[in-house]
C-alpha positions as CSV (number, residue, x, y, z in Angstrom):
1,X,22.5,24.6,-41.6
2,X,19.7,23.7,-43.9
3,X,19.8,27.1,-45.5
4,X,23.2,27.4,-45.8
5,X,23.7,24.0,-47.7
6,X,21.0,24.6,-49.6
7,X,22.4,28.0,-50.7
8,X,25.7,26.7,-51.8
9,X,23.1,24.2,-53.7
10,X,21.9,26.9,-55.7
11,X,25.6,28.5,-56.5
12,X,26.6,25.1,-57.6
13,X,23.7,24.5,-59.4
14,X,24.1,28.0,-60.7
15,X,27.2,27.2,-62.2
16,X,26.4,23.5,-63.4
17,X,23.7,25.4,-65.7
18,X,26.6,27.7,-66.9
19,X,28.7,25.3,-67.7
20,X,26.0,23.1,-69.4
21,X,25.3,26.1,-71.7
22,X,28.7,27.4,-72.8
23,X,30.6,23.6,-72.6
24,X,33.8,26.4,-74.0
25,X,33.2,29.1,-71.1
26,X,31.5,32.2,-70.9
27,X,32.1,34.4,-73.3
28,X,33.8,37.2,-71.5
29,X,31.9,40.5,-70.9
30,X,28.6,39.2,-71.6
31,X,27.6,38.0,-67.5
32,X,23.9,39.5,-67.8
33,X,23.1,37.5,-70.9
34,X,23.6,33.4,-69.9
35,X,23.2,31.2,-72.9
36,X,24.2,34.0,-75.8
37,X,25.2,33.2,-78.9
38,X,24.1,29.4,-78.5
39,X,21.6,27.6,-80.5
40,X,19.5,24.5,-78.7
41,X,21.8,22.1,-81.0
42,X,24.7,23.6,-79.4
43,X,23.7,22.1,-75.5
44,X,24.5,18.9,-75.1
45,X,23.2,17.1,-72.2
46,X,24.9,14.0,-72.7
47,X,28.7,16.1,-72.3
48,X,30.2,15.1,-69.0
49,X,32.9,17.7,-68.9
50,X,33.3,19.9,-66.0
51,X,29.7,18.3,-64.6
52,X,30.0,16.3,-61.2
53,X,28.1,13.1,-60.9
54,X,24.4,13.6,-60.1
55,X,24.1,16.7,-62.0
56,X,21.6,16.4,-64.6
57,X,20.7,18.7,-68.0
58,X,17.3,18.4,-70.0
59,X,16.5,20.9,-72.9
60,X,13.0,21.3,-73.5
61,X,11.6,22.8,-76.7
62,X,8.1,23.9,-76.6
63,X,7.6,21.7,-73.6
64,X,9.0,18.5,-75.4
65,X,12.0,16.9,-74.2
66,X,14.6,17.4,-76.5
67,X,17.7,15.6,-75.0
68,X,18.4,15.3,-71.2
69,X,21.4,13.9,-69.3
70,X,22.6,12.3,-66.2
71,X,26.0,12.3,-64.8
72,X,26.4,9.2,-63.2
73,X,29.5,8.2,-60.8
74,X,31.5,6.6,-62.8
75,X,31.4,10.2,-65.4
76,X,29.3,8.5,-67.8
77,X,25.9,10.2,-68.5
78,X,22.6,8.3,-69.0
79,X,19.6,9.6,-70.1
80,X,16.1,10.5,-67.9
81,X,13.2,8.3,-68.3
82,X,10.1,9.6,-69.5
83,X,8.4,10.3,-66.3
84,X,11.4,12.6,-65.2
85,X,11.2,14.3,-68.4
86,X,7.7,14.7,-67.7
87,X,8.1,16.2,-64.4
88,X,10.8,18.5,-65.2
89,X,8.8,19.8,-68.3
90,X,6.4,21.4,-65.4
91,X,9.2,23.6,-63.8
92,X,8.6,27.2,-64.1
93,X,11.8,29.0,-65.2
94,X,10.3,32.3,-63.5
95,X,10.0,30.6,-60.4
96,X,13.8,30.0,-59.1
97,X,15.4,27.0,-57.8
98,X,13.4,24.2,-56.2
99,X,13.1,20.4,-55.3
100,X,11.6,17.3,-56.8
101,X,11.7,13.7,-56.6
102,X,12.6,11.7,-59.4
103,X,13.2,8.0,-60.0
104,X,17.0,8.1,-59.2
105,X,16.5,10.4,-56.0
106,X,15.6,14.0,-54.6
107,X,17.3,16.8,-56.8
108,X,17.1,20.8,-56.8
109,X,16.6,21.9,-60.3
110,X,16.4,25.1,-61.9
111,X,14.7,26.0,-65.1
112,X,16.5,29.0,-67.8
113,X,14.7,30.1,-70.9
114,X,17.1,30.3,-73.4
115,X,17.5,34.1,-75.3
116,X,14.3,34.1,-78.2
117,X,16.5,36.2,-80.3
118,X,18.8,33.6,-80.6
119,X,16.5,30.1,-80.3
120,X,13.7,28.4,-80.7
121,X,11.3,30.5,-79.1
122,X,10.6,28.4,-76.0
123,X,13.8,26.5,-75.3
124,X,14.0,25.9,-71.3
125,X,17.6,24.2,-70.4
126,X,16.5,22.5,-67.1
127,X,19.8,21.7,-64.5
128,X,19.8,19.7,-61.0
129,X,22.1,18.5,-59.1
130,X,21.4,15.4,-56.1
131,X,20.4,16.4,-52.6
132,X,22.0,13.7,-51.3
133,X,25.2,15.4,-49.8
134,X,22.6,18.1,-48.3
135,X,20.8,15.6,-46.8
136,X,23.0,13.5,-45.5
137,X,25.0,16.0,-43.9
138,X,21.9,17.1,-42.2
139,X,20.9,13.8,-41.2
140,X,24.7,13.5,-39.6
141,X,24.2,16.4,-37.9
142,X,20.7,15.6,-36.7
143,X,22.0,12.3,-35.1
144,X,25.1,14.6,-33.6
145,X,22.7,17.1,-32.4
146,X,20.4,13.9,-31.0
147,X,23.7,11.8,-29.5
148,X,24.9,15.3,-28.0
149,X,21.7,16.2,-26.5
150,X,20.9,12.9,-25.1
151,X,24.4,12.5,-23.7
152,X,23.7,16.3,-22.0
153,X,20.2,15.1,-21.2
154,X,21.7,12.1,-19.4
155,X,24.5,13.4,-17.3
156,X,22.0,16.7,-16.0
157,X,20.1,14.0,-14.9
158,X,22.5,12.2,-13.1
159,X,24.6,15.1,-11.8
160,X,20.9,16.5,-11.0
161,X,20.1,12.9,-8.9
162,X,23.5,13.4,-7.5
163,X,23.2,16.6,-6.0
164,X,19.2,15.8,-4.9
165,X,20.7,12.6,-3.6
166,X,22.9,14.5,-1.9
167,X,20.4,17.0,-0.6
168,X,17.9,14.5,0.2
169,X,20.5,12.5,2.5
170,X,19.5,14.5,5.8
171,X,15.9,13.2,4.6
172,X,17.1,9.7,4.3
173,X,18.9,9.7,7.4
174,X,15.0,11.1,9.3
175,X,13.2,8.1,7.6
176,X,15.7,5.8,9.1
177,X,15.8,7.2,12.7
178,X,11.4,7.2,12.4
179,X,11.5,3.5,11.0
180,X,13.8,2.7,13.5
181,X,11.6,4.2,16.2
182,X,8.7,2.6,14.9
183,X,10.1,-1.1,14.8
184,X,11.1,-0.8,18.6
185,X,8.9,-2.6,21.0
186,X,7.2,-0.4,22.9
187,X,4.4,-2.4,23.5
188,X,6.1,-5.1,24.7
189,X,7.5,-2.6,28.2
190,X,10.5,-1.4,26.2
191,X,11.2,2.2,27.8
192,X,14.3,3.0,26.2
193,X,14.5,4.7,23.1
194,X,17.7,4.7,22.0
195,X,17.9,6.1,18.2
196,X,18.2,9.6,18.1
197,X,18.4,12.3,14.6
198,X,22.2,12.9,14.4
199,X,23.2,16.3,15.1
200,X,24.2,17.2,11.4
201,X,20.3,16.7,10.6
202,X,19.0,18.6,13.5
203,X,20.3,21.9,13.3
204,X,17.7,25.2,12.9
205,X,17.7,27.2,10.0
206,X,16.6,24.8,7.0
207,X,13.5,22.9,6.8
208,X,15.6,19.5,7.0
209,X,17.4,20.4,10.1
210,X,13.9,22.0,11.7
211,X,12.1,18.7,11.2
212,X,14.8,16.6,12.6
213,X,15.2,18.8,15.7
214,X,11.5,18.5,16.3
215,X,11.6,14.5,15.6
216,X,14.5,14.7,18.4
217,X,11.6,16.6,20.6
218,X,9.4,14.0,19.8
219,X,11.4,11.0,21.0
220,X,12.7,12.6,23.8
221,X,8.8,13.4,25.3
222,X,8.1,9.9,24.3
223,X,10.8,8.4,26.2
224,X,9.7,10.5,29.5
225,X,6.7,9.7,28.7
226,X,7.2,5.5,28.7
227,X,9.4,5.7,31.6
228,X,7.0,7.6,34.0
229,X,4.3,5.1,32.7
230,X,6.5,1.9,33.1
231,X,7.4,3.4,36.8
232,X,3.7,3.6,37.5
233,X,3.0,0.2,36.3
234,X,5.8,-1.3,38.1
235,X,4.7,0.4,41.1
236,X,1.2,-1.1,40.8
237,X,2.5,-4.3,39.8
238,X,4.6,-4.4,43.3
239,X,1.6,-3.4,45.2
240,X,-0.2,-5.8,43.9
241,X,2.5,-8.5,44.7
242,X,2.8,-6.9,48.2
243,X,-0.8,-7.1,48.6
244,X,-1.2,-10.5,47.6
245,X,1.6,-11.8,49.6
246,X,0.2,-10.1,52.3
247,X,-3.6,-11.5,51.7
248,X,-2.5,-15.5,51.8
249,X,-1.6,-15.4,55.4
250,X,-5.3,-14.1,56.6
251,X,-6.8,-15.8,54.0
252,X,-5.4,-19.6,54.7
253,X,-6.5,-18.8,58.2
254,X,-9.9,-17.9,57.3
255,X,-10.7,-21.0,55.6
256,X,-8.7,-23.2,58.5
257,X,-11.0,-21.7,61.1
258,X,-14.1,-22.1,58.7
259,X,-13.1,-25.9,58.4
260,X,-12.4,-26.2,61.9
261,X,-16.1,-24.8,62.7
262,X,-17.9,-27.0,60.3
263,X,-16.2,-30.1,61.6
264,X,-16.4,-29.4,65.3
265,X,-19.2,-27.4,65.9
266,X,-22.9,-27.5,65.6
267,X,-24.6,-24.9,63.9
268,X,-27.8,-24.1,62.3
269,X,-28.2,-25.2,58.3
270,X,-28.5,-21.6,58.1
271,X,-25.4,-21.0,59.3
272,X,-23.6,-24.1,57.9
273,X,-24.6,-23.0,54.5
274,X,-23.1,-19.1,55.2
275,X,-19.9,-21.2,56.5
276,X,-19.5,-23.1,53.6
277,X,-20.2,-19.7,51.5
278,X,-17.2,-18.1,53.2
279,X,-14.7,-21.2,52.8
280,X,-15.9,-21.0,48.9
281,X,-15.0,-17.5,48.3
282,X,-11.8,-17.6,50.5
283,X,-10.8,-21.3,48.4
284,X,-11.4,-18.6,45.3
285,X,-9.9,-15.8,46.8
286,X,-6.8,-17.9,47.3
287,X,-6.7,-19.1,43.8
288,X,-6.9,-15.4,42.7
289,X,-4.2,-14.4,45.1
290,X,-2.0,-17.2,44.0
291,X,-2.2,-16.3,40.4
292,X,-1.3,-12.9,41.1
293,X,1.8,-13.8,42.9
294,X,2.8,-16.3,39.9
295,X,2.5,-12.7,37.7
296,X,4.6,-11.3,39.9
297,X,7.3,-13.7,40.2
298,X,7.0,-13.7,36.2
299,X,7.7,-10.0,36.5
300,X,10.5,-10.2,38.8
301,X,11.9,-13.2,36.7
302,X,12.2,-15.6,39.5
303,X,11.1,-18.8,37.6
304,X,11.8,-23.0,38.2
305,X,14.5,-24.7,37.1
306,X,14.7,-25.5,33.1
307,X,15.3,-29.2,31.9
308,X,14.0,-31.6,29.9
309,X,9.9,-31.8,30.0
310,X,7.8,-34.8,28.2
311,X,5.5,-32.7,26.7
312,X,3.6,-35.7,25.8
313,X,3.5,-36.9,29.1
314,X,2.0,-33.5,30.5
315,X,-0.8,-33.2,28.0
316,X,-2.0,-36.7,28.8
317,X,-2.1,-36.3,32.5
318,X,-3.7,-32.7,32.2
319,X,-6.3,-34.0,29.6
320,X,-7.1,-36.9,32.0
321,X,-7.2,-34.6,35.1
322,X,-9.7,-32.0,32.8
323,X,-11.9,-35.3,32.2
324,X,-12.6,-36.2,35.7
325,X,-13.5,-32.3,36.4
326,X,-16.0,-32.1,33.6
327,X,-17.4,-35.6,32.5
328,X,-20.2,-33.6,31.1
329,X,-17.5,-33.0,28.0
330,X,-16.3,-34.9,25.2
331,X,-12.7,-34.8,25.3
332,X,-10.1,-35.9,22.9
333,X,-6.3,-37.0,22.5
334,X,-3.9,-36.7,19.1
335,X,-0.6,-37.7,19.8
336,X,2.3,-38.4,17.8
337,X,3.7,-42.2,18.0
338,X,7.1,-40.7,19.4
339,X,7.7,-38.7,22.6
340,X,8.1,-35.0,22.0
341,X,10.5,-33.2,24.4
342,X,11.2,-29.5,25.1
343,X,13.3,-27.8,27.6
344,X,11.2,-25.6,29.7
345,X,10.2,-25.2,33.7
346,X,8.0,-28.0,33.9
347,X,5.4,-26.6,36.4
348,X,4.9,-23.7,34.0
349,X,4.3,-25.9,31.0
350,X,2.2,-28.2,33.3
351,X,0.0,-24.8,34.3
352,X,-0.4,-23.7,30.4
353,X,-2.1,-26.7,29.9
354,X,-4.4,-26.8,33.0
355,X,-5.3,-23.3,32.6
356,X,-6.2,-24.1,28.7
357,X,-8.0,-27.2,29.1
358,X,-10.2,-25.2,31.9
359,X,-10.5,-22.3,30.0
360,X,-12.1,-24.6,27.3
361,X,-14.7,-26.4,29.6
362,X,-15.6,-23.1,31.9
363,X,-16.4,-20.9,29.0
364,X,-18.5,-23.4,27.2
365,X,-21.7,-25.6,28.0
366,X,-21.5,-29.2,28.5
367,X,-21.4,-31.7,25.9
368,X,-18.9,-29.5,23.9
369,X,-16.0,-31.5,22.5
370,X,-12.2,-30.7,23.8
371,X,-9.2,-31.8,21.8
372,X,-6.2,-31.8,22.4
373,X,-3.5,-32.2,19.7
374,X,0.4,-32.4,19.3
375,X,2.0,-32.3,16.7
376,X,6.0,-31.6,15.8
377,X,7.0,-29.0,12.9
378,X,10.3,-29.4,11.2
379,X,12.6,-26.2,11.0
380,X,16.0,-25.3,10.0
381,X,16.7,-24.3,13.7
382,X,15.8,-27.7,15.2
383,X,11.8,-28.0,14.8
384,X,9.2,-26.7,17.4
385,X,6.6,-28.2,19.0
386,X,3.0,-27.5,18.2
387,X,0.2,-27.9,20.8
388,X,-3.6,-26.9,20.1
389,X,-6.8,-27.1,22.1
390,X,-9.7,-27.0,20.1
391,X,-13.7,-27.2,21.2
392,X,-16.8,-26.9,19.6
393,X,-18.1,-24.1,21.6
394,X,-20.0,-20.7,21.0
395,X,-17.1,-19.0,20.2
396,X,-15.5,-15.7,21.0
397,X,-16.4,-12.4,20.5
398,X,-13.9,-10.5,17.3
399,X,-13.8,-7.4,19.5
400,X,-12.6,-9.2,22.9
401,X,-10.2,-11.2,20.7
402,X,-7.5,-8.5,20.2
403,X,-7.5,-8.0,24.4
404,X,-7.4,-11.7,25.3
405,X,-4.6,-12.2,26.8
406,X,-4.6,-9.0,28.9
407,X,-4.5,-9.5,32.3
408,X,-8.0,-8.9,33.9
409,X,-9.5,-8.8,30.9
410,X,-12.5,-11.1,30.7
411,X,-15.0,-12.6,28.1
412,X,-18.0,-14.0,29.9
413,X,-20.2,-12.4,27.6
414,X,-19.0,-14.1,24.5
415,X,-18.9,-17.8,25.8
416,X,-21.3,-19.4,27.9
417,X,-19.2,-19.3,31.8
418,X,-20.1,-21.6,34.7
419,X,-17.6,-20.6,36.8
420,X,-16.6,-16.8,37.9
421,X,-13.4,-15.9,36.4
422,X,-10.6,-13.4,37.4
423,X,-9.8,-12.6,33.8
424,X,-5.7,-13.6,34.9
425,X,-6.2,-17.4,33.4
426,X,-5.2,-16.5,29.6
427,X,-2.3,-14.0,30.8
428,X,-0.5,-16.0,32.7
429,X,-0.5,-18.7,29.9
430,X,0.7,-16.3,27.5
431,X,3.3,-15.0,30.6
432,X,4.3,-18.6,30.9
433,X,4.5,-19.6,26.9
434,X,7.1,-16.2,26.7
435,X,9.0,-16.8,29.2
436,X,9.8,-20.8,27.9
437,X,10.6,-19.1,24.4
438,X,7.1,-19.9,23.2
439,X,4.0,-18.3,21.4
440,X,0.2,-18.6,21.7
441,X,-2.2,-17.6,18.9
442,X,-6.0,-18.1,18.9
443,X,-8.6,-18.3,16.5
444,X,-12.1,-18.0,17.0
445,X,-15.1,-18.4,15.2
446,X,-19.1,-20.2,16.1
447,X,-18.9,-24.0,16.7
448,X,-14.6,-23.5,16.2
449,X,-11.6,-22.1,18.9
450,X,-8.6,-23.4,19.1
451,X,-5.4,-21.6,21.4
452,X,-2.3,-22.8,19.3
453,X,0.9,-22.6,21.4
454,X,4.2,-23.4,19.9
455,X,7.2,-23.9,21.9
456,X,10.9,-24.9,20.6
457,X,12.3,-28.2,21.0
458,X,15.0,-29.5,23.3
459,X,17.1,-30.4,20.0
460,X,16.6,-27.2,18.4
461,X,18.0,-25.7,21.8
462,X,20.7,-27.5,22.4
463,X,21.7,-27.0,18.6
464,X,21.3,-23.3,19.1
465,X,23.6,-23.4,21.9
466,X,26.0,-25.8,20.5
């Protein structure tokens, strides 16, 4: 377009120069010889007629300005100031059309030395005419080719993230059946996996389709694969009951005969002591079997009946009750001035704090400090209660941390133990805290534990059912 305009320049500017030299017309017949029969006199610059605004005439004689011109828009004519007139006295008249800047704008000028027979020798009639039209129509069409091309640019791109939407939605539709998958809890004993990739994105034959039949594959091993491991735990978790149901009968008369011997017989110290040994082990093996069948019942979901408990009431006795056990320890009470109530089985809330407060003075040496603190937390569901028991023992071990609260899983070796222990204590608190709509945490460090159980409040309950 450039080229184009710019020729039509030079045929207009072609004919401003013709015009500027023979103000009467060309003389007819005479086409090869411009400027014949014209003297430098005869070229007037400052003669508007037939000359467009912008055009401009200068006639140089031996490369002084002689008179010069400008059309302005009004068809009035002005003439050049000297720096123009300087710059156009440099154009070379061999050297064809071309563009300078002047003081009133861009121009393409064209020098013509006039016939020697004729003139002066050395008489150059200098033309131009403005750019302006040129360039503005390219600038137009650079902003139309710019608007058009961004306007193309933008709908490719969204027809383009219409169709890759479009092709990515089997995609999509994977990443939501794997987050959904992932988000399921498993650990927790769920078996059932119910999310599945829907047939449309599970077909062979495209990648898409391959990947969500193999993601079906997946889930589908994985579901076997939780259900034959939650029938074998359940199976070992009702032997276990069965066994331990089965164990309290021999074992209560184990230690009523070993009574019964001690207090009506005489035996040897040697034997007394081996007597006492047995009624020891069987008093423990009886607490062992006893906590097993709690788990179980848990399991089964055979639990007390739920009312009202004083929380506050519970944690005084129990802290009282820990105090005669172990006077070697330092124990301590923070209670809110007001009672706090929640609506759990009472004898399970009574046993979380038992098997707590022991926890804290089996697993530690004496003189360590015990508190016990309750506290209430406002909510927009109603508030829960907060209960933590802190001492000032050794601490436990980061790595056995993560596995506390599995059942037989036990800690001796990071805090200092008195007492045998089963490894059951800790589980069945956290069984116990779960099934009364609770949750434990602990935190561990040297010279700092603390177990924080919180556990909803009756109002929050009753407003949740409400």
């Amino acid at each position: 377009m450039s080229t184009y305009l710019t020729g039509q320049l030079d045929e207009a500017l072609k004919q401003a120069a013709t015009r500027a030299g023979f103000p009467g017309g060309r003389p007819p017949g005479d086409d090869a010889r411009p400027f014949r029969g014209i003297g430098p006199d005869d070229i007037d610059p400052g003669d508007a007629a037939g000359q467009r605004p912008g055009t401009l005439n200068a006639v140089f004689a031996d490369g002084e300005a002689q008179n010069s011109g400008l059309v302005l828009d009004d068809g009035t004519t002005a003439s050049l100031v000297q720096a123009d007139l300087d710059t156009l006295a440099g154009i070379d008249p061999s050297a064809g059309p071309e563009e300078v800047t002047l003081s009133t704008g861009d121009y393409r000028v064209d020098a013509a030395e006039l016939p020697t027979e004729l003139t002066t020798d050395g008489t150059v009639l200098v033309t131009g005419l403005s750019t302006t039209e040129r360039d503005s129509t390219l600038v137009s069409l650079d902003i139309t080719v710019a608007g058009l091309s961004l306007a193309g640019l933008v709908l490719t791109g969204l027809a383009g993230t219409a169709i890759i939407r479009r092709s990515l939605r089997p995609l999509e539709e994977l990443s939501a059946v794997a987050t959904s998958v992932s988000r399921l809890p498993l650990s927790s004993g769920e078996v059932a996996i119910p999310v599945r990739v829907p047939p449309a994105a599970a077909q062979p034959g495209t990648e898409v389709g391959t990947v969500g039949l193999a993601l079906n594959e997946m889930i589908d091993h994985v579901t076997s694969a939780l259900r034959e491991r939650h029938a074998s735990e359940m199976k070992v978790r009702q032997f276990v009951a069965d066994a331990s149901h089965e164990l309290r009968t021999p074992l209560t008369s184990i230690r009523g005969y070993t009574e019964l011997v001690l207090m009506s017989e005489s035996v040897s110290p040697s034997g007394r002591s081996a007597l006492e040994r047995v009624d020891s082990e069987s008093r423990r093996m009886s607490s062992l079997v006893e906590d097993l069948l709690l788990l179980a019942r848990l399991d089964e979901g055979q639990r007390g009946e739920v009312a009202d408990v004083d929380l506050t009431e519970l944690v005084i006795e129990t802290t009282s009750d820990a105090r005669v056990a172990a006077p070697g320890y330092s124990w301590g009470l923070d209670l809110p001035e007001d009672p706090v109530e929640i609506r759990a089985v009472g004898t399970e809330i009574r046993q979380i704090l038992i098997n707590l407060l022991s926890n804290a003075y089996k697993h530690t040496p004496p003189g360590t400090s015990v508190s016990t603190a309750l506290t209430v937390a406002p909510g927009p569901d109603g508030g829960t209660a907060i209960l933590t028991v802190t001492d000032s023992g050794p601490g436990i071990d980061p790595a056995f941390l993560d596995t506390i609260f599995t059942r037989f899983s036990r800690g001796d070796s990071a805090r200092t133990a008195t007492e045998g222990s089963t490894g059951l204590g800790l589980a069945i608190v956290h069984a116990l805290v779960q099934a009364n709509g609770g949750d434990i945490r602990v935190t561990s460090e040297p010279g700092r534990t603390q177990f924080r159980v919180q556990l909803p409040l009756a109002s929050a309950l009753t407003q949740g059912a409400s």
